[in-house]
N, C-alpha and C positions, 0 to 999 in steps of 0.2 A: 202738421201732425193730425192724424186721422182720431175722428173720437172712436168709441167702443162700437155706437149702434154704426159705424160708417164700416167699420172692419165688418161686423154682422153680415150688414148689406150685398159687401163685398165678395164673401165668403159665399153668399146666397146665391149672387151673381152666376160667379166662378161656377158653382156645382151645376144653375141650369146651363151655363155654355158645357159641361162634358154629359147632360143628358141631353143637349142639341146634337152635339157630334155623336151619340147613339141613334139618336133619329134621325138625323141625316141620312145615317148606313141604312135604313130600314125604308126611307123613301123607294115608292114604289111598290111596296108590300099591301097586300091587303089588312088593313089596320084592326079586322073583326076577325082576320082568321086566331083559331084558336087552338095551341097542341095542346097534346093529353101525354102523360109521362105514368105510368103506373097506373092510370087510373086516374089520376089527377089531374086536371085542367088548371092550366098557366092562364093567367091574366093576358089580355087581348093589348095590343100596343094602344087600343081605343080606348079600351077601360081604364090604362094606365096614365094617359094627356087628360084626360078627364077626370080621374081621380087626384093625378098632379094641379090643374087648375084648382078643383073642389079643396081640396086640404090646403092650398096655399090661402086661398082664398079668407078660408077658416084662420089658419094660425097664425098667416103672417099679417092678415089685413084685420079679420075681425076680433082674433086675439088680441091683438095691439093696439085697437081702436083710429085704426086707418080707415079707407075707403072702401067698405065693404060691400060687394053688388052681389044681388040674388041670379041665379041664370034655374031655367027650370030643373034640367034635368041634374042637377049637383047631387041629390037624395038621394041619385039611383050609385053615385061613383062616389060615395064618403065611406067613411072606416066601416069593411065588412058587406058593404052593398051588395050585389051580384053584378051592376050595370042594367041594361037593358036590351033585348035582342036587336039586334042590327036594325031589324026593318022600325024596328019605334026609335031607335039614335037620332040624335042632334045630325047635321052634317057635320064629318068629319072637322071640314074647313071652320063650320063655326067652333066648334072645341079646341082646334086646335089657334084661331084669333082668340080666344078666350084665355085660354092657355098662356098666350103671350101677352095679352092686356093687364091681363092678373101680376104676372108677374112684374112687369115695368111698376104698376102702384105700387109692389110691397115693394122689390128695393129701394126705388125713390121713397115711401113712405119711414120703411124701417130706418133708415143713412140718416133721418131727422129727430127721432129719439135721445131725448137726455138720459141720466143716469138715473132720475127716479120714476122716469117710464119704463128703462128697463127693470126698476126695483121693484116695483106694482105688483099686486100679486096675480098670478096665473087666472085669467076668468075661464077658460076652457074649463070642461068637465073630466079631461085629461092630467089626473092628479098626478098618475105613475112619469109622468115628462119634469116635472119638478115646480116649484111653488111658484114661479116669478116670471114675467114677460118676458126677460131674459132666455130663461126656460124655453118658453114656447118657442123663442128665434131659434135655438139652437137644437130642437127636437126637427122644426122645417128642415133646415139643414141636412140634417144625417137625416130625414126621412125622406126627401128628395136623394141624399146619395144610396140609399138602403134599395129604392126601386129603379136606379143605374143596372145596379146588378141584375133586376127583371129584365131589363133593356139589352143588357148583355147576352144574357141566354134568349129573350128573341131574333137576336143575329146571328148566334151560334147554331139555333136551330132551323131560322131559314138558309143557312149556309155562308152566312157571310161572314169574312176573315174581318176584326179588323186588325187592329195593333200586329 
């Protein structure tokens, strides 16, 4: 029988494999280019791995009092950032290693939580998510599946079918 933070884990898991198989499709793209709709500039696939690392990093690691590592440029890809112009970015390859070291810590970190780890109350400054560590797993969640949907429409408007 799986405990609650193991489902969590699990659930976390599962969401980055269906924004792998988003990226996947996208391999080969230029990860800086950036469309404009309206008038409106979409989020870059680069700002997006970057800002997925940075936020995980935050709510699932340092929210929960996991493993929480510093990487420089995280300030420029957290809630609201702009990123940074191509020529001053991390290399891709490093963001996107980051990306995935970050996340092996949180699941394996999160899967280890009792019930009054996840009762604790929310340390983020993220009140509107809800009061309790709990909370914070489950905002990661739906906010890693929420920028699927960015991931989406960068396929769609590079051209690419998937489903």
């Amino acid at each position: 029988m799986r405990t609650e933070a193991q489902v969590l884990s699990h659930m976390m898991d599962r969401t980055r494999e269906w924004t792998r198989f988003h990226l996947s499709a996208l391999k080969g793209q230029d990860p800086h280019h950036r469309f404009t709709c309206d008038g409106k500039e979409f989020n870059t696939v680069f700002w997006l791995v970057a800002h997925l690392a940075t936020s995980e990093n935050g709510l699932l690691l340092a929210g929960t009092g996991g493993p929480f590592e510093k990487f420089w440029w995280a300030k420029h890809f957290t809630l609201g950032a702009p990123g940074l112009p191509p020529a001053e970015c991390p290399p891709y390859e490093e963001v996107w290693e980051t990306f995935n070291a970050v996340h092996k810590k949180a699941v394996a970190h999160i899967a280890t939580l009792d019930e009054a780890a996840l009762n604790a109350p929310n340390p983020t400054k993220l009140t509107a998510i809800g009061t309790t560590v709990r909370d914070v797993i489950t905002h990661a969640i739906r906010h890693e599946g929420g920028h699927i949907g960015h991931f989406g429409w960068l396929c769609k408007l590079h051209g690419i079918k998937l489903i």
